[in-house]
KEMIZA-963846 format. One record per residue (C-alpha): chain; residue number from 1; x, y, z. Coordinates in steps of 0.2 Angstrom, whole numbers, plus 5000, padded with zeros to 4 digits. Each point is the difference from the previous one (the first is absolute). Example, Ala and Ser with C-alpha at 12.3 -4.5 7.8 and 13.67 -1.06 7.14 Angstrom:
BEGIN
{node A,1,{5062,4978,5039}}
{node A,2,{5006,5017,4997}}
//
This chain:
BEGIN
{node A,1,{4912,4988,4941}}
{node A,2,{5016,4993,4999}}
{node A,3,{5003,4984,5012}}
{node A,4,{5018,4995,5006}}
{node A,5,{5007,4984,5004}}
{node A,6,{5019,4993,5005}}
{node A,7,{5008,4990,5011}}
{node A,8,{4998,4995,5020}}
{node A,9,{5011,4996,5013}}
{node A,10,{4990,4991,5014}}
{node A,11,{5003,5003,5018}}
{node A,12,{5016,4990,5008}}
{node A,13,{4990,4996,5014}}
{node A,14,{4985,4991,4992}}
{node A,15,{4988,5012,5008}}
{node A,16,{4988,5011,4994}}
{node A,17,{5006,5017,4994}}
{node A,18,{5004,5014,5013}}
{node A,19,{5008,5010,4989}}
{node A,20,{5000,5003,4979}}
{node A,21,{5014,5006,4993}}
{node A,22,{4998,5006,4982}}
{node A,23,{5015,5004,4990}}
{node A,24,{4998,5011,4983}}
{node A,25,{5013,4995,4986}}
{node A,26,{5010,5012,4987}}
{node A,27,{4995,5006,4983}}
{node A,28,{5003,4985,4988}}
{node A,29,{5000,4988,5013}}
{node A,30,{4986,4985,5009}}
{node A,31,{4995,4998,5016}}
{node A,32,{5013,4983,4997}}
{node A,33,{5015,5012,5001}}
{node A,34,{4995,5006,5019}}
{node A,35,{4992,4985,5009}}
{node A,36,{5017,4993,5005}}
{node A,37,{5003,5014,5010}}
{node A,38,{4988,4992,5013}}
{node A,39,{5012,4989,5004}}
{node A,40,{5010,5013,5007}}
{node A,41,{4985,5005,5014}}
{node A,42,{4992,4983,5003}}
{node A,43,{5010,4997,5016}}
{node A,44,{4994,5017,5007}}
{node A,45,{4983,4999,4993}}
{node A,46,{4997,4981,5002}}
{node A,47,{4980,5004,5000}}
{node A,48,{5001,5010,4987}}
{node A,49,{4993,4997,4981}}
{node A,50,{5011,5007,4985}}
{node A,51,{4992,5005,4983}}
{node A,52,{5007,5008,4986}}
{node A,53,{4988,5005,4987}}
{node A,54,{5003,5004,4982}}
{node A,55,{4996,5019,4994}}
{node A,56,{4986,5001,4989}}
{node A,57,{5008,5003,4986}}
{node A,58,{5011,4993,4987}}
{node A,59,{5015,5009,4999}}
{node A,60,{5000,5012,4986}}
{node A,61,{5019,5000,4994}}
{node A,62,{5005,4979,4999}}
{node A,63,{4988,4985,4995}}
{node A,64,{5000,4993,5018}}
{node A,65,{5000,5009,5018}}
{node A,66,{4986,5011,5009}}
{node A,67,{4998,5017,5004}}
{node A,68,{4992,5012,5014}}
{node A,69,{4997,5015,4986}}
{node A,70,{5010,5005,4987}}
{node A,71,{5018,5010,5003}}
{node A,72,{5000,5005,4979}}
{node A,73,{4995,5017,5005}}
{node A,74,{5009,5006,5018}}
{node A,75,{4990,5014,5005}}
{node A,76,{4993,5001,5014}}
{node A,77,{4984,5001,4993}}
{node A,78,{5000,4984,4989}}
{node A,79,{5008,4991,5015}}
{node A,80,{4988,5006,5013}}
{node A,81,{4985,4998,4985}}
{node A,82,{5007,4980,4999}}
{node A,83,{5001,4997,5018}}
{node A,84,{4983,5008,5002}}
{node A,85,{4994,4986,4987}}
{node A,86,{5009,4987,5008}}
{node A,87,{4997,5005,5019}}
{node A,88,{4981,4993,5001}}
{node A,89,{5005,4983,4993}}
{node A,90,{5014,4998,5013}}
{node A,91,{4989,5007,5012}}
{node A,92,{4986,4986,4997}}
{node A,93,{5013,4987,4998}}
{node A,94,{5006,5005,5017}}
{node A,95,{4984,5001,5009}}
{node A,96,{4993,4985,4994}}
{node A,97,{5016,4990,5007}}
{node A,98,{4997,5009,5017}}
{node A,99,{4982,4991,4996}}
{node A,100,{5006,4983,4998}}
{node A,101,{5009,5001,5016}}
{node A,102,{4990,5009,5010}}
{node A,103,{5013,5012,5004}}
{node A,104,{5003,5017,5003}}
{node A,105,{5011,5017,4990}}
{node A,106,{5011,4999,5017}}
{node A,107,{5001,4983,4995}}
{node A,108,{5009,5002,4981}}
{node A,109,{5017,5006,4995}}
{node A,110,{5004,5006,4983}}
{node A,111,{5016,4997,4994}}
{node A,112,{5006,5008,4984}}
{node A,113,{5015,4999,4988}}
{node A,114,{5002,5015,4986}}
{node A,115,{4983,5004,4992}}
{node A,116,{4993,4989,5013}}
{node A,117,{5006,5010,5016}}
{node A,118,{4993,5015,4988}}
{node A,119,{4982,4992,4999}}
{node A,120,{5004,4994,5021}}
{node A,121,{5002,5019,5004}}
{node A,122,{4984,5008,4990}}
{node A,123,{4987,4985,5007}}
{node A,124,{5006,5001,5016}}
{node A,125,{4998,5019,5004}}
{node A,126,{4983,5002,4994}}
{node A,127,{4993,4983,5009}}
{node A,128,{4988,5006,5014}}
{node A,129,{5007,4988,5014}}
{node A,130,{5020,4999,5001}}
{node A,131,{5009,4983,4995}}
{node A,132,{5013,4991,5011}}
{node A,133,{5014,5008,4990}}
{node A,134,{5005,5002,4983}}
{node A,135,{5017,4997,4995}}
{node A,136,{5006,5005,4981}}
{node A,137,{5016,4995,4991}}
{node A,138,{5010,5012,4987}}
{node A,139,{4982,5009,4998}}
{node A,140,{4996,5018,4999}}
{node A,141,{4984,5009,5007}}
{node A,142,{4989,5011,4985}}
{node A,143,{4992,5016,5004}}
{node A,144,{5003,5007,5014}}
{node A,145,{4983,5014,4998}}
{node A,146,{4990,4986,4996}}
{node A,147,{5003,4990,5017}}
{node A,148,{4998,5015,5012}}
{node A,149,{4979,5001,4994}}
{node A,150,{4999,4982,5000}}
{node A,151,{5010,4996,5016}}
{node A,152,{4989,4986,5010}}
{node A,153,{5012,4992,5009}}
{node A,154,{5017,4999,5008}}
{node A,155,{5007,4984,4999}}
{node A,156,{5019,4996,5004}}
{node A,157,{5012,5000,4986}}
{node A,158,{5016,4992,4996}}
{node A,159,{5010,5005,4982}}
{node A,160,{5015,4991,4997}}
{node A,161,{5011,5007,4985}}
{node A,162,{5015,4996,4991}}
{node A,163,{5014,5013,5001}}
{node A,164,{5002,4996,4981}}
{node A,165,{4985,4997,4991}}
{node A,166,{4998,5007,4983}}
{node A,167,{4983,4994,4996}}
{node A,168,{4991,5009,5016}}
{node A,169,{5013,5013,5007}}
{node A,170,{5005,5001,5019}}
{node A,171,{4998,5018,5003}}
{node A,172,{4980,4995,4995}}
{node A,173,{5000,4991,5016}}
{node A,174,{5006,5015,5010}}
{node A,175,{4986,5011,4992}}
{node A,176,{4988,4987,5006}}
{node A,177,{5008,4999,5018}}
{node A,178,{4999,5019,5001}}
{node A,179,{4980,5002,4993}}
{node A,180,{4994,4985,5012}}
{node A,181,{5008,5005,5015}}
{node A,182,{4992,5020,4995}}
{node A,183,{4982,4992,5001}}
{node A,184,{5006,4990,5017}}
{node A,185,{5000,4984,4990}}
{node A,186,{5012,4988,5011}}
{node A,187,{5012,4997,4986}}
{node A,188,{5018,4990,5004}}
{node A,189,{5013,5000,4985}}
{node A,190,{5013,4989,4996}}
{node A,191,{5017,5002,4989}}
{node A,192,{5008,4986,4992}}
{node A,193,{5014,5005,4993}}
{node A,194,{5009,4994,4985}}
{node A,195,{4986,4992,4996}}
{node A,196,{4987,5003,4982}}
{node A,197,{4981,4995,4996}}
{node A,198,{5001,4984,5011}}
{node A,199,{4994,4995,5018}}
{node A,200,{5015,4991,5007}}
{node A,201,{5001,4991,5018}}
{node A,202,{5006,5018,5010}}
{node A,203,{4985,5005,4993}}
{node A,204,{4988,4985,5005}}
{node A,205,{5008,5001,5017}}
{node A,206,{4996,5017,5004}}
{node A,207,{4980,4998,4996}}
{node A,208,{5002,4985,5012}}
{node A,209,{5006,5012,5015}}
{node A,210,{4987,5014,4994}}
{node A,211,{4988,4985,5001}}
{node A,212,{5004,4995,5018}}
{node A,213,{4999,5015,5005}}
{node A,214,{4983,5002,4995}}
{node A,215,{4991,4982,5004}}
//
């Protein structure tokens, strides 16, 4: 099996770990491109430990980046086929950093931007025990019939989504909002409007105040 690596962000405090935070990166991206993030949560999370793994593999359309699976073909089939593929890796990756710090799922967050919120929300679901919270960026959720037979766990949920993106559409946000809240998923949306493919500070702030509300 595949084993994933990328950068850490060490609790402010200088503690040990009381929470894990593990933040999933874009198509074409590296775990480099999230970790910064981090920054944006340490003062809230001061015990917490930040790691931002690189997908398992390379990413098919440029000579540099990573990917979860591949988006070559878009069904819902091949996507769900890739994520499957993909979805026990992440899995042990996850597990063994819960491991490492003696912690517990009510203990991790996931935070997710594009293919990575897309990964965040089919991992999540279909963990036995329920994580902290899951929080995904300009993402979208595949397969809708899959995840009411594999539904294990309900999890809170926070999508934030740009009113302009061309690269994930808003309106795929919506349709997730409306099949999560259907299965009693506690799902929170956010619209930033004007804005594209990006997280921006408006964005940032409100997983900060779904955060607080949660820990």
């Amino acid at each position: 099996m595949h084993k994933i690596i990328g950068p850490e962000v060490l609790p402010l405090s200088g503690k040990q770990a009381k929470q894990l935070v593990v933040m999933l990166h874009g198509v074409g991206a590296d775990g480099e491109n999230l970790i910064d993030l981090a920054n944006n949560f340490q003062d809230m999370l001061p015990d917490a430990h930040f790691i931002a793994p690189n997908a398992p593999f390379p990413y098919e359309n440029a000579p540099i980046g990573y990917q979860w699976f591949s988006l070559n073909d878009r069904s819902e089939k091949a996507l769900l086929g890739g994520m499957e593929i993909a979805m026990p890796i992440l899995n042990a990756f996850i597990d063994q950093q819960l491991e490492r710090f003696n912690l517990s799922e009510d203990k991790l967050i996931l935070i997710g931007f594009s293919q990575g919120t897309m990964m965040s929300l089919h991992l999540s679901f279909r963990r036995k025990n329920p994580l902290a919270a899951v929080i995904g960026f300009s993402g979208a959720l595949i397969g809708e019939q899959a995840l009411e037979r594999e539904l294990n766990s309900r999890p809170p949920v926070l999508l934030v989504h740009g009113e302009e993106d061309s690269v994930v559409p808003f309106p795929l946000m919506l349709y997730a909002s409306r099949v999560l809240h259907k299965m009693s998923i506690p799902i929170t949306t956010y619209k930033c409007e004007g804005l594209g493919h990006m997280i921006n500070l408006e964005g940032i702030n409100k997983a900060r105040d779904f955060l607080k509300q949660l820990i």
